[in-house]
C-alpha positions as CSV (number, residue, x, y, z in Angstrom):
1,X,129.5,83.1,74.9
2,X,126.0,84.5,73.2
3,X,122.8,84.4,74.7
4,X,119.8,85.6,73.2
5,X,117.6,87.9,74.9
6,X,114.3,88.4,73.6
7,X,113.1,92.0,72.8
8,X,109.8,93.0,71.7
9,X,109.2,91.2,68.6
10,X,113.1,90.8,68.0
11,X,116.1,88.9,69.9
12,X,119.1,91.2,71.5
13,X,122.3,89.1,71.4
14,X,124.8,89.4,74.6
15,X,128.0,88.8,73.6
16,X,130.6,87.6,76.7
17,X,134.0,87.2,76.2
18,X,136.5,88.3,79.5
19,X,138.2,85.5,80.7
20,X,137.1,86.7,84.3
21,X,134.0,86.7,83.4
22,X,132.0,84.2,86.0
23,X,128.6,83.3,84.1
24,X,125.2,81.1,85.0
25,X,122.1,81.0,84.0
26,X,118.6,81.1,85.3
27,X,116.0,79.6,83.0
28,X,112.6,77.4,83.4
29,X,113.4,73.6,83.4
30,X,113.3,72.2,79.7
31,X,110.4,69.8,79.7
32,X,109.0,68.3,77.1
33,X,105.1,68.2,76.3
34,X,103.5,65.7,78.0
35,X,101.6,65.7,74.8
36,X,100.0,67.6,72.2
37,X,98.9,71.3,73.6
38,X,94.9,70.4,72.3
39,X,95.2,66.9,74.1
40,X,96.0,68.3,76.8
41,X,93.7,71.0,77.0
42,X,91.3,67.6,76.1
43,X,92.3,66.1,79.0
44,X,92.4,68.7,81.8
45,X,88.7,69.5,80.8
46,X,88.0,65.5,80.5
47,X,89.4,65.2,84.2
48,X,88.5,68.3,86.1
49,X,89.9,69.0,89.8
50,X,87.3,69.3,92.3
51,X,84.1,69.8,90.0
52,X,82.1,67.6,87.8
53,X,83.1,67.8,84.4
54,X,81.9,71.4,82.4
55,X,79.6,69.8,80.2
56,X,77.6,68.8,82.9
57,X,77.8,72.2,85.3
58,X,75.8,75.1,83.5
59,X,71.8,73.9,81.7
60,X,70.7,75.2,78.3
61,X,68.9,78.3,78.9
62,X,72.2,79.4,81.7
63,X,74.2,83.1,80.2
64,X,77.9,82.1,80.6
65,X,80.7,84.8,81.1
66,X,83.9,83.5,80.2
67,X,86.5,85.6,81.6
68,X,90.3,85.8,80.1
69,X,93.3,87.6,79.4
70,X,93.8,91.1,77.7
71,X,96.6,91.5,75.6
72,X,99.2,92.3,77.7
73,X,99.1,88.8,78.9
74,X,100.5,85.8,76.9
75,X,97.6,83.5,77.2
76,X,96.7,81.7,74.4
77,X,93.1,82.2,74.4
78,X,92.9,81.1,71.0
79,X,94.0,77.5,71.5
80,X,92.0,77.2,74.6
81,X,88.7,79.0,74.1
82,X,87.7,76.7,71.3
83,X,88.0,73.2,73.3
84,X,86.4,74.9,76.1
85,X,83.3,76.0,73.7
86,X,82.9,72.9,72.5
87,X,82.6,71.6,76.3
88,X,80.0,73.9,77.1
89,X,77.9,73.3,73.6
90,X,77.6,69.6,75.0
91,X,76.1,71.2,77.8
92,X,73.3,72.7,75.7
93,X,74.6,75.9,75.8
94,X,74.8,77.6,72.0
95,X,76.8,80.1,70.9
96,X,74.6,82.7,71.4
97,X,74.9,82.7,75.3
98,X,78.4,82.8,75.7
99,X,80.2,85.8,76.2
100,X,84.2,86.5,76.1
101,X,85.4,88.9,78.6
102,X,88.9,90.7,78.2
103,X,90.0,90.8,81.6
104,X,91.4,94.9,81.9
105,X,91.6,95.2,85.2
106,X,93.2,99.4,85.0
107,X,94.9,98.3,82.0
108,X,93.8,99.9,78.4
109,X,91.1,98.8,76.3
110,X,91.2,96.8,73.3
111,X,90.8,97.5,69.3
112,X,88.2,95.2,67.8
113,X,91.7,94.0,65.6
114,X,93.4,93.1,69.0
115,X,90.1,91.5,70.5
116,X,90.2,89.4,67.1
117,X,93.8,88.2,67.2
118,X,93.5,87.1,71.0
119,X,90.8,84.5,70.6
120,X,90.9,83.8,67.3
121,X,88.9,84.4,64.2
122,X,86.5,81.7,64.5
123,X,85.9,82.3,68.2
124,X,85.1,86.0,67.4
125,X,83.0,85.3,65.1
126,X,80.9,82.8,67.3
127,X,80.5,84.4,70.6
128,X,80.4,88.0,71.9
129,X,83.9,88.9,72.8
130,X,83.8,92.2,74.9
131,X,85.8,94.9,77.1
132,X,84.5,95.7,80.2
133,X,83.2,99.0,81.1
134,X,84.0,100.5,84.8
135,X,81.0,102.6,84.6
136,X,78.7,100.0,83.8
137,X,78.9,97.9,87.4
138,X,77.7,96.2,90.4
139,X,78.6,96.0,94.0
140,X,78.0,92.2,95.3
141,X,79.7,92.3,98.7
142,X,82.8,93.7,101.0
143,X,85.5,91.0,101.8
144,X,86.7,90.4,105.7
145,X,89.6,92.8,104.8
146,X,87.3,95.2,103.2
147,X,87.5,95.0,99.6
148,X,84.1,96.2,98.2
149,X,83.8,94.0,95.0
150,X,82.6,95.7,92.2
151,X,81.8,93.9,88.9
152,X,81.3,94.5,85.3
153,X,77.5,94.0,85.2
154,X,77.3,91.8,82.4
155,X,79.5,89.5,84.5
156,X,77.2,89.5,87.5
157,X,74.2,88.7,85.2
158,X,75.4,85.7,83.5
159,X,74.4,82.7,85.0
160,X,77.7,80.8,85.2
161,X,81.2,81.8,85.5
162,X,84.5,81.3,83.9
163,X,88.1,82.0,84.4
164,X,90.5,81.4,81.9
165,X,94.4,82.2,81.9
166,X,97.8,81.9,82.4
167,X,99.8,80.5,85.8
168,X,103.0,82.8,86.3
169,X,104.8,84.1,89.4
170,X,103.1,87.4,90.4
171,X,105.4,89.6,93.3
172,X,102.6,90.2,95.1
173,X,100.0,87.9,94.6
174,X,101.9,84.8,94.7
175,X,100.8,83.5,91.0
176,X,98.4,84.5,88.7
177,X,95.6,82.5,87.0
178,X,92.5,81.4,89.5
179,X,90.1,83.9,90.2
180,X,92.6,86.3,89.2
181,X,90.4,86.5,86.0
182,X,87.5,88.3,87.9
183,X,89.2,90.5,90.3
184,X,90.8,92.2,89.0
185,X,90.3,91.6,85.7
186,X,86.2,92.8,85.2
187,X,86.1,94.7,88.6
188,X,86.7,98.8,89.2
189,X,89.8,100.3,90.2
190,X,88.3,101.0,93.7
191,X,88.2,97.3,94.1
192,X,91.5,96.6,92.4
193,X,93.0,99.6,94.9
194,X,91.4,98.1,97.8
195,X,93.1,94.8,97.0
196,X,96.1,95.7,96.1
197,X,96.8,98.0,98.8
198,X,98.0,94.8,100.7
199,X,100.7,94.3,98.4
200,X,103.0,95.9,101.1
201,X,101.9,93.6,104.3
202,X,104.1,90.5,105.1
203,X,103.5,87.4,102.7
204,X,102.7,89.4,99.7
205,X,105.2,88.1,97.4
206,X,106.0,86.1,94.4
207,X,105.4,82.2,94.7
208,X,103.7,82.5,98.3
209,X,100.2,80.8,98.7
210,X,99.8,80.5,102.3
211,X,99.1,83.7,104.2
212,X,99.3,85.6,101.5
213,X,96.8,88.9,101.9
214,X,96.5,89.6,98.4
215,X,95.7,86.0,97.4
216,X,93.4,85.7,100.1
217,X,90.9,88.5,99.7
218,X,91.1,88.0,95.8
219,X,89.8,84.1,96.5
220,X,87.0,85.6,98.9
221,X,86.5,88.4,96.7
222,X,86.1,85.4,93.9
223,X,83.3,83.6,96.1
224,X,81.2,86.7,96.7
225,X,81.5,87.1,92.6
226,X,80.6,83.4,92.3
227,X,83.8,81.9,89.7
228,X,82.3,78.8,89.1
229,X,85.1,76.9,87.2
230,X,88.6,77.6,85.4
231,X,91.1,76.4,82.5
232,X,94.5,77.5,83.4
233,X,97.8,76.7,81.0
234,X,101.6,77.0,82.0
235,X,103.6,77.9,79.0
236,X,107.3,77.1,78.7
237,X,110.0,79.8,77.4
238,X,108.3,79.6,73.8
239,X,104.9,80.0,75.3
240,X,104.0,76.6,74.5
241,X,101.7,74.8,76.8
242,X,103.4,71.8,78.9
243,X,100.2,71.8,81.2
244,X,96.8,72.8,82.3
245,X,94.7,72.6,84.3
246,X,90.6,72.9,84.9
247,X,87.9,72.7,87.9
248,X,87.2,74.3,91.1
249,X,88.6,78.5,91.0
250,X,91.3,77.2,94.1
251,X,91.9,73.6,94.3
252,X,92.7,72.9,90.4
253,X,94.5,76.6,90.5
254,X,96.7,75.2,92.8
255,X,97.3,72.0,91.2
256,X,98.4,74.5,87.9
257,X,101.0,76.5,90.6
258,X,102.9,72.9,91.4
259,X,103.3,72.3,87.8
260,X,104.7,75.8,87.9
261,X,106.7,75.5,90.3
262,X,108.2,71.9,88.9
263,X,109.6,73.9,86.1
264,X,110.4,77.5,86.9
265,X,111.6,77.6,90.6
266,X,115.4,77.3,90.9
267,X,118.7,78.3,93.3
268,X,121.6,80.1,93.0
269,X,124.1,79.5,95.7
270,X,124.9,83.3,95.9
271,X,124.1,86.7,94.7
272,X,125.5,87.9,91.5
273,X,127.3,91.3,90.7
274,X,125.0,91.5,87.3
275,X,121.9,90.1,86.8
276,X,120.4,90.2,83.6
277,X,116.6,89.2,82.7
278,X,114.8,90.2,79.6
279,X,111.0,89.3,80.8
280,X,110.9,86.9,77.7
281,X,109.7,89.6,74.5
282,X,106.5,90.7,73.6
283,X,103.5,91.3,75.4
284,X,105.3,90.8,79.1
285,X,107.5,93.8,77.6
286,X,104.9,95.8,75.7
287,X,105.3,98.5,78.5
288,X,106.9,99.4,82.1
289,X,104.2,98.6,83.5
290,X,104.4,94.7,82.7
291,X,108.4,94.0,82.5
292,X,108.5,95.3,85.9
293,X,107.7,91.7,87.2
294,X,109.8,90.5,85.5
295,X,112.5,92.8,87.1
296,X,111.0,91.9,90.6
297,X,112.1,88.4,90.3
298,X,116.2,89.5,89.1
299,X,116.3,91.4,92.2
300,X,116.0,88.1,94.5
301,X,119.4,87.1,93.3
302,X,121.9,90.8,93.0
303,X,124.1,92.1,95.4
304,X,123.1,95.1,97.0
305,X,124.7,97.2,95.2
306,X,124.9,95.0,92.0
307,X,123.4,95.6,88.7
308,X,120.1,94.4,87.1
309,X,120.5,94.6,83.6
310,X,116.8,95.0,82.3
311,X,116.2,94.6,78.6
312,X,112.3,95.4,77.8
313,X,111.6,97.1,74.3
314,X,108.2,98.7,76.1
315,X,107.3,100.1,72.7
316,X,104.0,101.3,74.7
317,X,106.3,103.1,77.3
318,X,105.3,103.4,81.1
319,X,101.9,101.8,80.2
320,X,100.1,104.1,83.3
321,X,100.2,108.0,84.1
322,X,100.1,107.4,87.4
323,X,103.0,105.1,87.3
324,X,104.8,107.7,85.6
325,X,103.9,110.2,87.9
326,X,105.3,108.7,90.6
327,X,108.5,107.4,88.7
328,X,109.2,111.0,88.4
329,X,108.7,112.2,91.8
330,X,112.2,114.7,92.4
331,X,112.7,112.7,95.9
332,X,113.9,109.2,94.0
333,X,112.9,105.7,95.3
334,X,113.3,106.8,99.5
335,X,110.0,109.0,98.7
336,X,108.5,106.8,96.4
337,X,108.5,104.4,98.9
338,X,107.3,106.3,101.8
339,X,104.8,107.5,99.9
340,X,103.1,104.1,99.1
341,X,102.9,103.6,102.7
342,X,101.1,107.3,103.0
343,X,98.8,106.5,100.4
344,X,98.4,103.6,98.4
345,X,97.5,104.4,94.8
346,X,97.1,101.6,91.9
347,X,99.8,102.5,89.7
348,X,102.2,104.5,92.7
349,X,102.0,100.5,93.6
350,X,104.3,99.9,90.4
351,X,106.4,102.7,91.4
352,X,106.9,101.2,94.9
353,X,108.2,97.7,93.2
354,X,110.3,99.4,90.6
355,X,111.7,101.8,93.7
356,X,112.5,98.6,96.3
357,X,114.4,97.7,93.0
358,X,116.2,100.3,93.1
359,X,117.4,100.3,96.4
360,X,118.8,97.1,96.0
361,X,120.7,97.5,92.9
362,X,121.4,100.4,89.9
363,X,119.5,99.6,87.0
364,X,120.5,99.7,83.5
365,X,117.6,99.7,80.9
366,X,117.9,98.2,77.8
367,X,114.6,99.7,76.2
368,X,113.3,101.7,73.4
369,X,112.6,104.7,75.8
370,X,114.0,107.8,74.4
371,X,117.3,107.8,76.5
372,X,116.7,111.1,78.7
373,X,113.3,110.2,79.3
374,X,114.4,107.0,80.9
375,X,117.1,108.8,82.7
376,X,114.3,111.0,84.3
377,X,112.7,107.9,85.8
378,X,115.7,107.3,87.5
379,X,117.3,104.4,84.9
380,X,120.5,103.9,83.0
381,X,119.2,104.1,79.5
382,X,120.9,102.3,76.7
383,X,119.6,100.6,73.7
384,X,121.6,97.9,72.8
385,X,122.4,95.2,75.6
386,X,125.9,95.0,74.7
387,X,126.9,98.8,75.4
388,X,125.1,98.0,79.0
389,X,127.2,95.3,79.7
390,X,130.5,97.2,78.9
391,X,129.5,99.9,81.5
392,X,128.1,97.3,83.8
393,X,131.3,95.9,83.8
394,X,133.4,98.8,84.5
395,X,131.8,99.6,87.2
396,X,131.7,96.1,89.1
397,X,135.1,95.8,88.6
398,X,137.2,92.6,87.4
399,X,135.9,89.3,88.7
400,X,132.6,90.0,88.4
401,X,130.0,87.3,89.0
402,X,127.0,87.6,86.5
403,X,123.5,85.6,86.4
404,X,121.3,85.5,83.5
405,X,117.8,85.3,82.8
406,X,116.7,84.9,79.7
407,X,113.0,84.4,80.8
408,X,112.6,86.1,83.7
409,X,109.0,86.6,83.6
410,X,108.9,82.8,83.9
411,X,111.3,81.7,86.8
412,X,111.6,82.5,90.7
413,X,115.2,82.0,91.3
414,X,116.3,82.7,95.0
415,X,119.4,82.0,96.5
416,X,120.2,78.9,98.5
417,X,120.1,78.9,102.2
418,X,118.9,82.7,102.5
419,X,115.7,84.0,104.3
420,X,114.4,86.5,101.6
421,X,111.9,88.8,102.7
422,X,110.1,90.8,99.8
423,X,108.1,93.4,101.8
């Protein structure tokens, strides 16, 4: 048996051949298209959920802020952002009054190359396409839980808001997309902290809508910013868009997570020895930082004990000092993890998730991490996936049951008949 296993910009091939060798695979639901990805772009913004259609929201003479992904994200702004443009140019808004937000959140900024190849040329060249700055903002409120939401300025000027992104599983704030544009994507860190810092309470976790802390004071955080509409896509395993979705910030958000959910949630009927997930190539792997979720959603289905068998190229390494400062802390993942509940600190947070992975399983990375470097963060470094499977299988011992996620950035697997709890 091969599988691919995609790595950066390339493809890692795992070769399995032991008779003993027990093998299944995790991966999103094949689905075909329900159509061509500009018709249906066409017709989630012809048939928008909970709000008139967008052509008929903002007048001529409104500022519009469209909000969307940086590049660490794979949303295809550029196949979306033009339909959408042409929506709001019925409206009477021109060009000249739209602006494209990169949605950083603590993440780095953008080259004008990068800001380019995200939307497109012919977007770029239309409309204003911008990074936010965290010294240029403005406080509009404090959630019920606290959050004081502080917003890129421009953002808080415009007239009428936008959110445009991606629906994936998030392990902590149930699923991206929604407002999830806006905070945090053009807010501070102290907001982003202040939200985040309920990552560790009960019903923060991947695929989890109700009660969920994080998702809750992001939505409130949302109203007090004023996200007026959205145009979310779910992408299949070659990032091709099989549907989207566009209206009201929570009801057609939540219309895009059930379409999610029809094709990436799946069962195992019991934990493996191994489990290996690549996080599906480049950008969910361009650092640490981002191939960790993807590592959150292996750990559902290994042993304690087991193996996760990560392979991430992270040609950007960590992708945060802070996460790396944590990563290195001498006391391993038991102090990692009782520091996050001392102190919460946006990237220590990334530490905390890599750190519960640890506890539940050894981890051999499959990066391009120089090999003692990785070892110092507390991995097993090895750069080619099949040299980590030969160890993996000496120490599991003969028999072994292995699961395999070839996308694991794009499905929630848990195992049947099991009460998971995340926290």
């Amino acid at each position: 048996m091969e599988i691919g296993l995609k790595y950066g910009g390339t493809t890692q091939h795992l070769k399995l051949e032991a008779d003993d060798v027990r093998v299944a695979m995790v991966t999103p639901k094949r689905t075909a298209p329900a159509g061509d990805e500009a018709d249906l772009i066409r017709s989630a913004l012809g048939n928008p959920i909970g709000t008139p259609r967008l052509s008929q929201l903002p007048r001529p003479g409104h500022r519009v802020v469209v909000a969307t992904s940086d590049i660490t994200r794979p949303c295809p702004s550029a196949r979306l952002l033009p339909l959408l443009l042409l929506e709001l140019n019925r409206s009477g808004i021109p060009d000249t009054d739209i602006t494209v937000v990169f949605g950083l959140g603590i993440h780095r900024g953008h080259t004008a190359e990068e800001r380019e190849r995200l939307v497109g040329s012919d977007v770029y060249r239309r409309v204003r396409c911008i990074d936010p700055d965290p010294a240029d903002a403005v406080h509009v409120g404090t959630t019920r839980r606290g959050t004081p939401v502080e917003v890129f300025r421009p953002v808080v000027e415009a007239d009428f808001r936008i959110g445009v992104g991606v629906i994936e599983y998030h392990y902590f704030v149930g699923y991206s997309g929604g407002v999830k544009a806006y905070i945090p994507g053009v807010c501070t860190a102290k907001t982003i902290q202040h939200n985040h810092r309920r990552m560790t309470e009960p019903g923060a976790a991947a695929g989890n809508l109700d009660g969920n802390p994080v998702r809750d004071d992001l939505e409130e955080a949302g109203e007090l910013i004023g996200v007026h509409f959205i145009l979310n896509a779910v992408l299949d395993e070659g990032k091709r868009v099989v549907a989207v979705v566009a209206g009201h910030p929570r009801q057609a958000h939540r219309a895009g997570c059930a379409a999610l959910d029809a094709f990436g949630r799946d069962t195992v009927e019991e934990p493996a020895d191994i489990v290996v997930v690549s996080t599906g190539g480049f950008p969910k792997d361009i650092n640490v930082y981002q191939a960790q979720k993807a590592l959150d959603n292996a750990r559902r289905v290994v042993r304690k004990g087991g193996i996760l068998l990560l392979v991430a190229e992270c040609r950007e390494g960590l992708g945060d000092e802070t996460f790396e400062a944590w990563m290195k802390d001498p006391g391993g993942s038991d102090a990692i993890l009782a520091r996050i509940r001392r102190e919460f600190v946006l990237g220590g947070h990334k530490a905390a998730a890599v750190a519960m992975a640890m506890q539940q399983a050894s981890i051999y990375f499959v990066s391009s991490l120089e090999a003692e470097y990785a070892r110092s963060l507390g991995f097993s470094p090895f750069s080619d996936v099949n040299a980590a499977m030969e160890e993996a299988l000496k120490k599991v011992g003969p028999n072994p049951s292995i699961l395999v996620l070839p996308e694991g950035g794009s499905v929630l697997p848990s195992v049947r008949d099991r009460m998971t709890n995340d926290q």
